[in-house]
C-alpha positions as CSV (number, residue, x, y, z in Angstrom):
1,X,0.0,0.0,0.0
2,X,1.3,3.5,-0.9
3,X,2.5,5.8,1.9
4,X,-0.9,7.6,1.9
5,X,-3.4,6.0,4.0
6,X,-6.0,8.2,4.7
7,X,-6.7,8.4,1.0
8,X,-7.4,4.5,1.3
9,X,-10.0,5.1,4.7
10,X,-12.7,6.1,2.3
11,X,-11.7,3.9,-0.7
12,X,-13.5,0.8,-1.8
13,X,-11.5,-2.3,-2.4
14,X,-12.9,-4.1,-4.7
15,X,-11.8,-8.1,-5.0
16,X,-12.5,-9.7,-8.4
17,X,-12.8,-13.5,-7.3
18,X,-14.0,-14.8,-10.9
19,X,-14.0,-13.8,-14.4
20,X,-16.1,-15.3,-17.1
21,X,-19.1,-13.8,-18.7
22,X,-18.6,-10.6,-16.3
23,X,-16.7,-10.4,-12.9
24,X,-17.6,-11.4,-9.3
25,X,-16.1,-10.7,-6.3
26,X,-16.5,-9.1,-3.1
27,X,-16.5,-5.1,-1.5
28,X,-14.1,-4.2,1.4
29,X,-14.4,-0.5,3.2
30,X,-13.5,0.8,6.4
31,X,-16.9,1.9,6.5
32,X,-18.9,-1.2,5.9
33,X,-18.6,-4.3,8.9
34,X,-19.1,-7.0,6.4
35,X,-18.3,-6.8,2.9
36,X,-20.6,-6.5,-0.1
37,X,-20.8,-9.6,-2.2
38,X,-21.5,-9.1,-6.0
39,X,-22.2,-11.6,-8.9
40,X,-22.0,-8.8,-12.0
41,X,-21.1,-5.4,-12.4
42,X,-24.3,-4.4,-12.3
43,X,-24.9,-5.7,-8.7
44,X,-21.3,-4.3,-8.3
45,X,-23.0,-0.7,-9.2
46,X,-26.0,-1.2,-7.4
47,X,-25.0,-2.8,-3.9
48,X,-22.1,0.5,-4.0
49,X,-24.8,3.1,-4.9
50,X,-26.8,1.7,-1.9
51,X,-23.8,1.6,0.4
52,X,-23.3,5.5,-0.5
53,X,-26.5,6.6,-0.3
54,X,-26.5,4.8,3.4
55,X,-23.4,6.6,4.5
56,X,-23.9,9.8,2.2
57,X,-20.5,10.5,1.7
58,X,-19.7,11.7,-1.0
59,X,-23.0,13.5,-0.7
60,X,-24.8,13.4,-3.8
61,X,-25.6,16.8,-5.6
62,X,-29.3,15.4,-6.5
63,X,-31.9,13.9,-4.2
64,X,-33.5,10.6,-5.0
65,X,-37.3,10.8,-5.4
66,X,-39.3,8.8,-3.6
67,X,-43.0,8.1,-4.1
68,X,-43.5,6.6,0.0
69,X,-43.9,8.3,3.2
70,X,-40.4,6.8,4.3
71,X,-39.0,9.6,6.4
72,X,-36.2,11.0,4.7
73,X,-32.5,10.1,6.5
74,X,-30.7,12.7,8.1
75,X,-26.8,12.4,8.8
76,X,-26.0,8.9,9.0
77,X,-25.0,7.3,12.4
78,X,-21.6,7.3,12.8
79,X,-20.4,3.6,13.2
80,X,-17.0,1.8,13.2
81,X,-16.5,-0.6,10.1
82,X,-13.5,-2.6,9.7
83,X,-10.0,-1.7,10.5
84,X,-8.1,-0.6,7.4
85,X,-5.4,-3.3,7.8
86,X,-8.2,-5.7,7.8
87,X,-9.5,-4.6,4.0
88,X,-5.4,-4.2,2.5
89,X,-5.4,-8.0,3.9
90,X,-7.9,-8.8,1.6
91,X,-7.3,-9.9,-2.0
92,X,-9.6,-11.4,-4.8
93,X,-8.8,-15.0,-6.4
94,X,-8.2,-12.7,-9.5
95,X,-7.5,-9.6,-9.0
96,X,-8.2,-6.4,-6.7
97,X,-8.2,-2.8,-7.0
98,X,-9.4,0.3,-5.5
99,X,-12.6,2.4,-6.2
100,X,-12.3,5.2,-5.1
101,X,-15.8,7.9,-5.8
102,X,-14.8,11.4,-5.1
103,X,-18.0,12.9,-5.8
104,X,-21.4,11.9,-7.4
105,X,-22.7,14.7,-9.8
106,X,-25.3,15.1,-12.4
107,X,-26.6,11.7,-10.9
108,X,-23.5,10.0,-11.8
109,X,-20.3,9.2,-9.5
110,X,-16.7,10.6,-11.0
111,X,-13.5,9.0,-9.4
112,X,-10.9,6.6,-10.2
113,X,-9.5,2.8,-10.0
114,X,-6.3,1.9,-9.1
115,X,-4.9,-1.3,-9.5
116,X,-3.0,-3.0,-6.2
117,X,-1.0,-5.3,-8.4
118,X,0.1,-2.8,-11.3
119,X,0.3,1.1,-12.0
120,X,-3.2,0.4,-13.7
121,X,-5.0,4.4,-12.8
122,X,-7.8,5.5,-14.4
123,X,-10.0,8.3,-14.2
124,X,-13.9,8.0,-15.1
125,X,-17.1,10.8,-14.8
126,X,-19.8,8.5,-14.8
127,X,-20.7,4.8,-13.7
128,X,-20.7,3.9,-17.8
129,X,-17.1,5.1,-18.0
130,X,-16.2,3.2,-14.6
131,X,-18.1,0.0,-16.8
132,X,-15.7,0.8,-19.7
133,X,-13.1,0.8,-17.8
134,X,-13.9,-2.5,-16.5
135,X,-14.1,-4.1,-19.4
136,X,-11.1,-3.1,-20.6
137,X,-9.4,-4.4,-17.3
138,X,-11.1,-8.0,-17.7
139,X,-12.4,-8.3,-21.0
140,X,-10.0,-6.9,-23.6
């Protein structure tokens, strides 16, 4: 891990355990007590969406709209996840990297990757470009 570690205490590591028709893998953060399991990158996208719209950071620029009389959440509770030696320990049966979001704009999340095993660093603006990006990881 680089010498930088509070850049890592917001990151998602993301463990890509198989690669076939898509990938599947598992979610580490310092911010989550169990990781998020996924079985495509859509479920990838969707269980990551959900895990920042729990902890609302980065705080998105747009509100959801909701049709029920759910109250709306306020801050989220501050809780403890896992210790950020216990997600570097982690490592998927193919490959891992880290996702990190820096903001979510115009409904979509702009960030970066960065691969643990290479100098693989990308940027992307939207959750199609992260999918691009993907693909050219895995599938090219």
């Amino acid at each position: 891990m680089q010498q930088h570690t509070s850049l890592y205490q917001n990151a998602l590591l993301v463990c890509v355990d198989q690669v076939s028709d898509t990938i599947s893998g598992r979610v580490y953060s310092c911010n989550l007590h169990t990781p998020l399991s996924f079985s495509d990158a859509a479920t990838l996208l969707l269980q990551v969406e959900g895990f920042l719209e729990q902890k609302n950071a980065p705080q998105s620029y747009t509100r959801i709209r909701r049709f029920t009389d759910a109250p709306e959440s306020g801050k989220p509770e501050k809780t403890e996840g896992m210790p950020l030696e216990s997600v570097t320990d982690q490592s998927g049966a193919v490959d891992s990297f880290w996702l990190h979001i820096v903001s979510r704009r115009n409904s979509n999340w702009q960030g970066y990757i960065e691969g643990r095993s290479d100098s693989f660093r990308e940027a992307f603006s939207s959750e199609m470009e992260l999918l691009r990006l993907l693909k050219k990881r895995y599938f090219a």
